[in-house]
C-alpha positions as a Markdown table, in Angstrom:
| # | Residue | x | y | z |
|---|---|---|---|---|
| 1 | Unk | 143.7 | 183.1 | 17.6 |
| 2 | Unk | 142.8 | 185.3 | 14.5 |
| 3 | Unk | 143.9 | 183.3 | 12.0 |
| 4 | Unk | 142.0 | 180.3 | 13.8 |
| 5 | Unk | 138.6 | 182.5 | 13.6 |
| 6 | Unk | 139.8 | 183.4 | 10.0 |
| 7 | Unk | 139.8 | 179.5 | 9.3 |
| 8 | Unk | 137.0 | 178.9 | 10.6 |
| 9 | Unk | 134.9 | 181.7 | 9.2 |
| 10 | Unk | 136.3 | 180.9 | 6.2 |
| 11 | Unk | 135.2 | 177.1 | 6.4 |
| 12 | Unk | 131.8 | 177.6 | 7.5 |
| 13 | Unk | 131.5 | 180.3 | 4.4 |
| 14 | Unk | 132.7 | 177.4 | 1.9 |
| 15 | Unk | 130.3 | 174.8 | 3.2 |
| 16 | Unk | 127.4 | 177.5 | 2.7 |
| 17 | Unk | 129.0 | 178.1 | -1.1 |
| 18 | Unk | 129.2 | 173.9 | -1.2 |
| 19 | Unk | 125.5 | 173.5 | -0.3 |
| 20 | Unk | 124.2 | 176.3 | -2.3 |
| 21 | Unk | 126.2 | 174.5 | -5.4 |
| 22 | Unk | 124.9 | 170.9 | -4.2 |
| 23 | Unk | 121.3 | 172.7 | -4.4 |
| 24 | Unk | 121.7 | 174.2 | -7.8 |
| 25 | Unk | 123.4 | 170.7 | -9.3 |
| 26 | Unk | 120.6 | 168.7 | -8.3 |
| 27 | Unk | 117.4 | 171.2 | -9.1 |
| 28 | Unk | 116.7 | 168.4 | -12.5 |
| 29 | Unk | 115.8 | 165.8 | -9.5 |
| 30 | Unk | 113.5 | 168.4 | -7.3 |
| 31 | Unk | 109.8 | 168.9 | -7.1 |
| 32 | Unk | 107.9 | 172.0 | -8.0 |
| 33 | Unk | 104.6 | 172.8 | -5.9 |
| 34 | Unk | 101.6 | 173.5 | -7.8 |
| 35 | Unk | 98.8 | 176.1 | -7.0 |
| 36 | Unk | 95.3 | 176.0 | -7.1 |
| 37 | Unk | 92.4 | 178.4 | -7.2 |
| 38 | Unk | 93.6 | 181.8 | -5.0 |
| 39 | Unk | 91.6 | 182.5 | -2.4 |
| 40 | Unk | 89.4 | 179.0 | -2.4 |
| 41 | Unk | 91.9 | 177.0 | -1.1 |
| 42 | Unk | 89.0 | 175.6 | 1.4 |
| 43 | Unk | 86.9 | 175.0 | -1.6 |
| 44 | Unk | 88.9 | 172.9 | -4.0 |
| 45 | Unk | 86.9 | 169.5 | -3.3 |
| 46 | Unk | 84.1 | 171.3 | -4.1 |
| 47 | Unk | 85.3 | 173.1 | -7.5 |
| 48 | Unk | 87.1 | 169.9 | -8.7 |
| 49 | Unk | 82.9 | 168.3 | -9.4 |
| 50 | Unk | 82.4 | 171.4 | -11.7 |
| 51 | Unk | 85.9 | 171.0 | -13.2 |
| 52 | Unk | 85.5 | 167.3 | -13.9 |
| 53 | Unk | 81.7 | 167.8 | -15.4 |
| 54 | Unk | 83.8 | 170.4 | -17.9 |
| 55 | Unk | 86.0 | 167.8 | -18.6 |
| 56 | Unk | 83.6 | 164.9 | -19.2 |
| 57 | Unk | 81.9 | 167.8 | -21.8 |
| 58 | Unk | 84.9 | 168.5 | -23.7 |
| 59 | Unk | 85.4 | 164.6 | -24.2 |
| 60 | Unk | 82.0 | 163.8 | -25.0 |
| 61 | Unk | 81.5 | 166.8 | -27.6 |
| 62 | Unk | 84.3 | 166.4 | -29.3 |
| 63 | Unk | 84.2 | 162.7 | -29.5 |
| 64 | Unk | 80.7 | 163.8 | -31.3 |
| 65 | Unk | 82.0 | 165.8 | -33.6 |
| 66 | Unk | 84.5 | 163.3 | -34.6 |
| 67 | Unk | 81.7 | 160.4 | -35.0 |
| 68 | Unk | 79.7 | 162.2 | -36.8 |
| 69 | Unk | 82.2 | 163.6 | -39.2 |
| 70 | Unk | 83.4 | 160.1 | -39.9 |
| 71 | Unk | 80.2 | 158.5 | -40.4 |
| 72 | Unk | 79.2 | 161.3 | -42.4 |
| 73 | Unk | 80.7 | 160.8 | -46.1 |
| 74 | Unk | 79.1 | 164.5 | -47.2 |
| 75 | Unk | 81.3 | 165.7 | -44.2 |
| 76 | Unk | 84.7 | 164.6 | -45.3 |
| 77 | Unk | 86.0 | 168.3 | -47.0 |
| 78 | Unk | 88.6 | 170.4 | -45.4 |
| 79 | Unk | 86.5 | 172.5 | -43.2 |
| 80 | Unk | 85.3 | 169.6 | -41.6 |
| 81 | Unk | 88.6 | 167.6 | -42.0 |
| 82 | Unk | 90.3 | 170.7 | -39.7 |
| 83 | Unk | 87.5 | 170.4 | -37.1 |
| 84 | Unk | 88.4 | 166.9 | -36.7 |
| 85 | Unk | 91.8 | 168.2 | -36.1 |
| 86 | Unk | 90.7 | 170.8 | -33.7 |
| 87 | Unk | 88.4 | 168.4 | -31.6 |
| 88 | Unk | 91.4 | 165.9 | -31.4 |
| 89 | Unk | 93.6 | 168.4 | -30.1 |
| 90 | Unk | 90.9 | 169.9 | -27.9 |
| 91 | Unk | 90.6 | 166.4 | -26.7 |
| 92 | Unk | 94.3 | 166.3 | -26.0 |
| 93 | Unk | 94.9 | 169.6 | -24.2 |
| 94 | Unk | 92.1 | 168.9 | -21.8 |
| 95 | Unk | 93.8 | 165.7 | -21.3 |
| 96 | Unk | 97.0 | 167.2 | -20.3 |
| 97 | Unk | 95.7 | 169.6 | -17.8 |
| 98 | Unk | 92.4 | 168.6 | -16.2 |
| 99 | Unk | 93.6 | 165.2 | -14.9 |
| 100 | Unk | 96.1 | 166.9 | -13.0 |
| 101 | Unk | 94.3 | 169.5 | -11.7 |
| 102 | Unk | 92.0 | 166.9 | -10.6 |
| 103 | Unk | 93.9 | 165.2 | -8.6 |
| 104 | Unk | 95.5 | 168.7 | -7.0 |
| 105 | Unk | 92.2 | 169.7 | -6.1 |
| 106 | Unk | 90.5 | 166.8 | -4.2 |
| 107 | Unk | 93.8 | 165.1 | -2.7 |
| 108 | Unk | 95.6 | 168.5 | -2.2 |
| 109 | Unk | 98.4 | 166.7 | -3.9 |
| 110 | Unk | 100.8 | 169.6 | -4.8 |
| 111 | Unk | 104.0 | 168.3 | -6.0 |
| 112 | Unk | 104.9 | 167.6 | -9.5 |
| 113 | Unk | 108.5 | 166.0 | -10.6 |
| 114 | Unk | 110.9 | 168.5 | -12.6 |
| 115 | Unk | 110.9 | 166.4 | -15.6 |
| 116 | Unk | 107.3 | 165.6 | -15.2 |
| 117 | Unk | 106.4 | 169.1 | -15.4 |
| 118 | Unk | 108.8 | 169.6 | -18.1 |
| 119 | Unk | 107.0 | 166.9 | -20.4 |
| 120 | Unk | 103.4 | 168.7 | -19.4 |
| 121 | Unk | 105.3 | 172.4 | -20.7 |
| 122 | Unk | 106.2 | 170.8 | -24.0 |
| 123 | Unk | 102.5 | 169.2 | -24.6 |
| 124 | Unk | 100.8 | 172.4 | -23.6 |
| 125 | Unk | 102.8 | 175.1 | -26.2 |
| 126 | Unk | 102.9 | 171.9 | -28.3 |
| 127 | Unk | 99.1 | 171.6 | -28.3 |
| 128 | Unk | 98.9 | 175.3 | -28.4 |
| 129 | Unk | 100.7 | 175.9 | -31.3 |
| 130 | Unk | 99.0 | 173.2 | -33.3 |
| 131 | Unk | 95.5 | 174.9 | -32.7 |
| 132 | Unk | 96.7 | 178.1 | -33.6 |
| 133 | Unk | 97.9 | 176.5 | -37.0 |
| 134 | Unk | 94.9 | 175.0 | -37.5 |
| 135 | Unk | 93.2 | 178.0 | -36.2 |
| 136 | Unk | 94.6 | 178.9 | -39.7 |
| 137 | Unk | 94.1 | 176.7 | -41.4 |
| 138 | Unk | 89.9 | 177.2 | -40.9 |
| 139 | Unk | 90.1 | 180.6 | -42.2 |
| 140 | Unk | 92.1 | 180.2 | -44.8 |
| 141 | Unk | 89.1 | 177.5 | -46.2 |
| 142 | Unk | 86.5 | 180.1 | -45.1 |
| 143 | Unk | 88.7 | 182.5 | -47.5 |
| 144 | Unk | 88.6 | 180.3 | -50.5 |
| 145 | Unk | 85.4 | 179.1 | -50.0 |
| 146 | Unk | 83.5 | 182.8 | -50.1 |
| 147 | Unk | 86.6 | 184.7 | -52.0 |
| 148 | Unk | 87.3 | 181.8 | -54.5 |
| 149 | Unk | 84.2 | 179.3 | -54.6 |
| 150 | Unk | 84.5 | 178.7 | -58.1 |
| 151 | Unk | 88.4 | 177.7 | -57.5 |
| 152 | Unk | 87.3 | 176.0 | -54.5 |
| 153 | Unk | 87.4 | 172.3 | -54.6 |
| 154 | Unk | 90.8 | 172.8 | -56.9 |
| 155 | Unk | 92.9 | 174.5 | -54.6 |
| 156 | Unk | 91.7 | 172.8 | -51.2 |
| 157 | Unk | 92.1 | 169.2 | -51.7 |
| 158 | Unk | 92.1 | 166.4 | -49.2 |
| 159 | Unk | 96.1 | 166.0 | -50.1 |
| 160 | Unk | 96.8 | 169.5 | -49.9 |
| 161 | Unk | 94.3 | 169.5 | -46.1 |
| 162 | Unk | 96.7 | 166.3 | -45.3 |
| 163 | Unk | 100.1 | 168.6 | -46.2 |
| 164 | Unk | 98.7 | 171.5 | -44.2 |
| 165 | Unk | 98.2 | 169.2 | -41.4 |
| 166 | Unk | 101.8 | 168.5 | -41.5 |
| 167 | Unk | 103.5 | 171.7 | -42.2 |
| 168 | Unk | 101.3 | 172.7 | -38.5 |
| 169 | Unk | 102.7 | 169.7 | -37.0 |
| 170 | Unk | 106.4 | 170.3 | -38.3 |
| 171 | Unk | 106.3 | 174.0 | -37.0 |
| 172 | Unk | 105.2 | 173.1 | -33.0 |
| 173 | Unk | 107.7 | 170.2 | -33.0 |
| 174 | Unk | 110.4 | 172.4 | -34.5 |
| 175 | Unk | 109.7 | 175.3 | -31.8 |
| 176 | Unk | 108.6 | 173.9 | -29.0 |
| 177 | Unk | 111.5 | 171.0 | -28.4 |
| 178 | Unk | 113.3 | 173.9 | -26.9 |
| 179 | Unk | 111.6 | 175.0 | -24.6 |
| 180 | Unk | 111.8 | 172.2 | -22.2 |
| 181 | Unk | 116.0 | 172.0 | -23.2 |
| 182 | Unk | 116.3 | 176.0 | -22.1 |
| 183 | Unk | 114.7 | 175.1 | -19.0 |
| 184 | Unk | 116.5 | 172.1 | -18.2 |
| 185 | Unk | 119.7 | 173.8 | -18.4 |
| 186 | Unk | 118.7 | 176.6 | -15.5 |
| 187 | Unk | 119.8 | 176.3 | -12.0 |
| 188 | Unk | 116.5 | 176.2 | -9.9 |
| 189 | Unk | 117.1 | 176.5 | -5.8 |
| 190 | Unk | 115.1 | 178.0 | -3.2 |
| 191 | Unk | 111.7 | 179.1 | -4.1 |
| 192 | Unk | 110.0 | 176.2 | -6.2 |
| 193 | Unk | 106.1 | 177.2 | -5.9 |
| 194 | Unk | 104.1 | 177.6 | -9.7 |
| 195 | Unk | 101.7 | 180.1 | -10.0 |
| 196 | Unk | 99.5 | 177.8 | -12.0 |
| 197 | Unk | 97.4 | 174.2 | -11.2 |
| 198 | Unk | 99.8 | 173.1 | -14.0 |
| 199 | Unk | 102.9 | 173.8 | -15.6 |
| 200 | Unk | 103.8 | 176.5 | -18.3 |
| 201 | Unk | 107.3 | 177.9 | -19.6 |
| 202 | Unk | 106.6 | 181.7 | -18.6 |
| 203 | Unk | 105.5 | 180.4 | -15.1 |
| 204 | Unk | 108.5 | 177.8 | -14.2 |
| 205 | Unk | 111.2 | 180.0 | -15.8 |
| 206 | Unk | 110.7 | 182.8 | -13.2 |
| 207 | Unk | 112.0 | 180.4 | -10.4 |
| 208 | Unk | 115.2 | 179.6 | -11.9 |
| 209 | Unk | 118.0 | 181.2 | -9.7 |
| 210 | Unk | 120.3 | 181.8 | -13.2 |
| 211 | Unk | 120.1 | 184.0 | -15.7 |
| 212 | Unk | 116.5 | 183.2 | -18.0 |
| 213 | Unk | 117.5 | 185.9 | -20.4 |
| 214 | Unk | 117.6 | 182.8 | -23.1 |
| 215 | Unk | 114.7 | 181.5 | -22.1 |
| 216 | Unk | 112.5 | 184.9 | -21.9 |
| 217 | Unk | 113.9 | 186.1 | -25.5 |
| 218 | Unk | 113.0 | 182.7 | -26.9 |
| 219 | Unk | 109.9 | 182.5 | -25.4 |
| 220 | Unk | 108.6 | 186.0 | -26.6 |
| 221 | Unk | 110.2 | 184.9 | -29.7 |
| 222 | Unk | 107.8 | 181.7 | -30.0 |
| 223 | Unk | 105.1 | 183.7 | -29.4 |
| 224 | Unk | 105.5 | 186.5 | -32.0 |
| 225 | Unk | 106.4 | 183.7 | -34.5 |
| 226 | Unk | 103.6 | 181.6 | -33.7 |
| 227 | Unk | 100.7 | 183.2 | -32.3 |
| 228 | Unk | 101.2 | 186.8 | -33.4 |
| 229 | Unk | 102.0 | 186.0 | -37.2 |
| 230 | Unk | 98.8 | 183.2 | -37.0 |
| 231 | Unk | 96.3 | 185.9 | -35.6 |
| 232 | Unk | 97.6 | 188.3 | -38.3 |
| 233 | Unk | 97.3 | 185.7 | -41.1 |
| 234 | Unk | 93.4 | 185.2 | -39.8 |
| 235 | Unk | 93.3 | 188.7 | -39.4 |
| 236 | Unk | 93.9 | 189.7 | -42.7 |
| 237 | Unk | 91.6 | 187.0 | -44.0 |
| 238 | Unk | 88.7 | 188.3 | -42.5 |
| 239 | Unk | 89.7 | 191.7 | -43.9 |
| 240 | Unk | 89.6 | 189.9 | -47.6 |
| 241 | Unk | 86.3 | 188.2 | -46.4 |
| 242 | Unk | 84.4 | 191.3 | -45.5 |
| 243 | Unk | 85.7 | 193.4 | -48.4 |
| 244 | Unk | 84.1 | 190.5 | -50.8 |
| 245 | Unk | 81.0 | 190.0 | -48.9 |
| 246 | Unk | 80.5 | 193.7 | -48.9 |
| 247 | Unk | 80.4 | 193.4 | -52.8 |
| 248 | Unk | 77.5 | 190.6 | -52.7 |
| 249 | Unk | 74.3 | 192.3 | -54.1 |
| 250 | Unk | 71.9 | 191.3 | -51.9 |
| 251 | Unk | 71.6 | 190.7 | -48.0 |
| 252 | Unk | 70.6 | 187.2 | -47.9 |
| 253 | Unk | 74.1 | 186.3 | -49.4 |
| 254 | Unk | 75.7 | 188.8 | -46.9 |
| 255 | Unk | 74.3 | 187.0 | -44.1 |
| 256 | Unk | 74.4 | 183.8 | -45.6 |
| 257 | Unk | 78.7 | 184.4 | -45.9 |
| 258 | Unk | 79.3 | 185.8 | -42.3 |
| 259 | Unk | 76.9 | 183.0 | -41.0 |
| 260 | Unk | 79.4 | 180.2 | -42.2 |
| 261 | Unk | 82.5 | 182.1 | -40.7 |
| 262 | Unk | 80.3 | 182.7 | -37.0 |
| 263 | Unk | 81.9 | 179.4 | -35.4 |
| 264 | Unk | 85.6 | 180.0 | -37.0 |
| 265 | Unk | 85.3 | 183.4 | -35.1 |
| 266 | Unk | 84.0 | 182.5 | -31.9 |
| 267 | Unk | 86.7 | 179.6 | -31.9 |
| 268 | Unk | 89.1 | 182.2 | -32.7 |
| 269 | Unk | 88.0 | 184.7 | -29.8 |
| 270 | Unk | 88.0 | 181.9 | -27.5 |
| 271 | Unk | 91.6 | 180.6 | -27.7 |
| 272 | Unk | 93.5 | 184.0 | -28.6 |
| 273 | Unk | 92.0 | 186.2 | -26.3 |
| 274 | Unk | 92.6 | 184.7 | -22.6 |
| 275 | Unk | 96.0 | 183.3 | -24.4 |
| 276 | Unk | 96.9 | 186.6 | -25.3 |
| 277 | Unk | 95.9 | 188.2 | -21.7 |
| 278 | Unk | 97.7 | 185.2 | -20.2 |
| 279 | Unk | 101.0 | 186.4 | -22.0 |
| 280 | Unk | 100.5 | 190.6 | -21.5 |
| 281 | Unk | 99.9 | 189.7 | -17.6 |
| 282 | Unk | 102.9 | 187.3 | -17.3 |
| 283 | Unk | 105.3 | 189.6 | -18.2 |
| 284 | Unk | 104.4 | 192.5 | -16.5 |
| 285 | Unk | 105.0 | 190.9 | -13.3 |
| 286 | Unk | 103.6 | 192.5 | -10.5 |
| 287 | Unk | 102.9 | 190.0 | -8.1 |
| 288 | Unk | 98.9 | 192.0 | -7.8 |
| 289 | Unk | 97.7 | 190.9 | -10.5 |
| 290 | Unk | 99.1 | 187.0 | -10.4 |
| 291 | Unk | 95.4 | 185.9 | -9.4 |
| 292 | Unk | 93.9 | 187.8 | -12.9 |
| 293 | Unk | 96.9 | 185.4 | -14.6 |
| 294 | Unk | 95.9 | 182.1 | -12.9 |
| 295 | Unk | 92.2 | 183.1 | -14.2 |
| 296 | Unk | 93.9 | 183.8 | -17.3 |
| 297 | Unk | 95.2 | 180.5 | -17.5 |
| 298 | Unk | 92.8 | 178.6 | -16.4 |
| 299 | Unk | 90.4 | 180.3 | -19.2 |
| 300 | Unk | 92.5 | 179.6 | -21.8 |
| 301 | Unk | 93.0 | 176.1 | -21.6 |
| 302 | Unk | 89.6 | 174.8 | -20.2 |
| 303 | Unk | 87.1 | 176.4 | -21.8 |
| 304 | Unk | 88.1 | 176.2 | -25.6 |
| 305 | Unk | 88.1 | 172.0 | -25.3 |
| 306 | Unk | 84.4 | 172.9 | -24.2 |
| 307 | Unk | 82.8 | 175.9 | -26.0 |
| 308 | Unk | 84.4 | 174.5 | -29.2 |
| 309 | Unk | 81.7 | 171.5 | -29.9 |
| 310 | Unk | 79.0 | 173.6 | -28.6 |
| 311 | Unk | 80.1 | 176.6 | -30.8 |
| 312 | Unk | 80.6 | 174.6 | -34.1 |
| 313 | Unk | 77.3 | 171.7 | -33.2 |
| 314 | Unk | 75.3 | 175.1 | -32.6 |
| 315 | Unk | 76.6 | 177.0 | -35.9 |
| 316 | Unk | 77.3 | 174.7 | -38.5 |
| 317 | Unk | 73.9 | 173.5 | -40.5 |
| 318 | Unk | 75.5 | 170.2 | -41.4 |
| 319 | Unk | 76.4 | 169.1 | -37.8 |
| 320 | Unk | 73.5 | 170.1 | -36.0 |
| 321 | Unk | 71.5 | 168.2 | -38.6 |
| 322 | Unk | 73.1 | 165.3 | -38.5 |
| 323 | Unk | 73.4 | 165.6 | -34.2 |
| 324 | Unk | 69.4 | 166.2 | -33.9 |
| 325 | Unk | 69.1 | 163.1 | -36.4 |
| 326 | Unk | 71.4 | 161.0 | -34.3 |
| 327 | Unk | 70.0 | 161.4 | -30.8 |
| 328 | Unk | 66.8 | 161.3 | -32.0 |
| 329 | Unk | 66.7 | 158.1 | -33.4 |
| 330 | Unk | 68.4 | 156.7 | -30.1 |
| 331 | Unk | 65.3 | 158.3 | -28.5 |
| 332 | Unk | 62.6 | 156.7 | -30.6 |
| 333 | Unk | 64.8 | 153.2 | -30.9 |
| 334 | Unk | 64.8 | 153.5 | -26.8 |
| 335 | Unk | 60.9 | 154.1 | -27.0 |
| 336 | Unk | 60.8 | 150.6 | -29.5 |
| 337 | Unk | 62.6 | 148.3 | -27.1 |
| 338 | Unk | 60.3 | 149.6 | -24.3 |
| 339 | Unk | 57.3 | 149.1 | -26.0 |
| 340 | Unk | 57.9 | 146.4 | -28.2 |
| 341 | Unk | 54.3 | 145.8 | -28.9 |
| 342 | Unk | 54.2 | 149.2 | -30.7 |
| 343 | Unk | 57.0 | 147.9 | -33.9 |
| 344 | Unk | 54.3 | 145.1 | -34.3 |
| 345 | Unk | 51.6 | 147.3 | -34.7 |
| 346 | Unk | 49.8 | 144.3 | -31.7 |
């Protein structure tokens, strides 16, 4: 009789071990359940209209930027050259996120494929990393061009802009590819709910019933290598900047330097600051303070695709010109067609 409860016991423990392994093997082909705004779950039809005005904004003014840059042949130096590179990627990022979020918001659809969310972790840190390189790239011009104007046009080139372009591209393929392998090779099970209205590495590593030791050290290791080394590179920079500017006799030049470098710094503020909160909050872990990092999140990916044309049409002399001249003669040409008798002098 005991050994008959012993076999049984013993069965019953190795289906348990069976299913448990069956879970784990087959986590790739699962779903992971997105989140949306804490708190305002009976609200999300309702924020979705704001969210989707934000997006229509980001698309619009960076698709300005880009026109105008083009058609503009005085435009086509490297400052401008890397805010066509920043718009496009602005452009992208907003397009990887947004949609989604979208569609979580006003048909409460939650569930997101684990290689689909894998592909949506790679273009995220991809896109990421690509703005903080070019994030770079800007100050380094603003560097040369107030530091070095007379060596200027010499050492900033279109060719070399074009090489720096991709020497930034290079570096995010090169360390982002892993992130999505690292997290493919986890065993997920059990608890399969995301923090975030999208996917991110930090985020859909923390439900993986395995050891993410890899995966955090890697992580932390991407950003050190990427974001940390980029911020000090600006960093120091600006240091260079203000020491030269501080040299300039008189105050109109003063002004006239730190004027040109005002959109560069917003842009900067804008992308490392709620990036960098995003990454301090995430790995202090407390569940508390998980509704500062969905904020957090949120922050950092929607509003740079949409301060960023505002900041740089509002800032640089060149763009706004050329924006007021744009819309204005739509304005008068739409005044023409209405009154045609006016063109005829009739």
């Amino acid at each position: 009789m005991k050994r008959r409860k012993w076999r049984l016991c013993s069965n019953q423990i190795g289906q348990q071990e069976a299913a448990m392994t069956y879970n784990v093997t087959n986590s790739s082909s699962a779903t992971f359940m997105l989140s949306g705004v804490p708190g305002l779950e009976d609200f999300h039809f309702w924020i979705a209209f704001p969210l989707c005005s934000m997006y229509i904004i980001a698309l619009f003014g960076n698709f300005v930027i880009l026109f105008i840059i083009k058609t503009g042949p005085s435009l086509h130096e490297p400052m401008y050259i890397f805010l066509c590179m920043l718009s496009v990627v602005d452009m992208l990022l907003a397009t990887t996120t947004m949609p989604r979020m979208l569609v979580l918001l006003w048909l409460d659809s939650r569930e997101i494929s684990f290689d689909t969310c894998l592909i949506q972790i790679f273009c995220i840190h991809f896109l990421s990393a690509i703005e903080s390189g070019i994030l770079v790239a800007m100050a380094f011009d603003r560097y040369t061009a107030i530091c070095h104007p007379l060596r200027y046009t010499s050492i900033l080139t279109n060719r070399m802009s074009g090489r720096i372009g991709v020497v930034i591209l290079v570096r995010g393929v090169t360390l982002m590819v892993p992130l999505p392998i690292l997290l493919k090779i986890l065993p997920f099970c059990g608890h399969n709910v995301l923090n975030h209205s999208y996917c991110l590495h930090q985020d859909a590593m923390k439900l993986a019933c395995g050891d993410n030791q890899v995966n955090f050290v890697y992580g932390l290791f991407v950003i050190i290598s990427v974001m940390g080394i980029d911020l000090l590179f600006i960093s120091l920079s600006y240091v260079l900047i203000i020491k030269t500017v501080l040299c300039l006799s008189s105050e109109e030049a003063n002004f006239k330097s730190f004027r040109t470098c005002a959109a560069h710094i917003c842009a900067v503020v804008l992308f490392y600051v709620p990036l960098i909160g995003l990454s301090v909050v995430h790995r202090l872990g407390p569940s508390t303070i998980s509704h500062i990092s969905i904020h957090m999140g949120n922050i950092y990916l929607l509003v740079p695709p949409v301060l960023n044309p505002i900041v740089y049409g509002i800032n640089t002399k060149q763009i706004r010109v050329r924006i007021v001249k744009m819309f204005s003669k739509k304005r008068y040409s739409s005044k023409v067609n209405c009154n045609p008798n006016q063109s005829t002098g009739l």
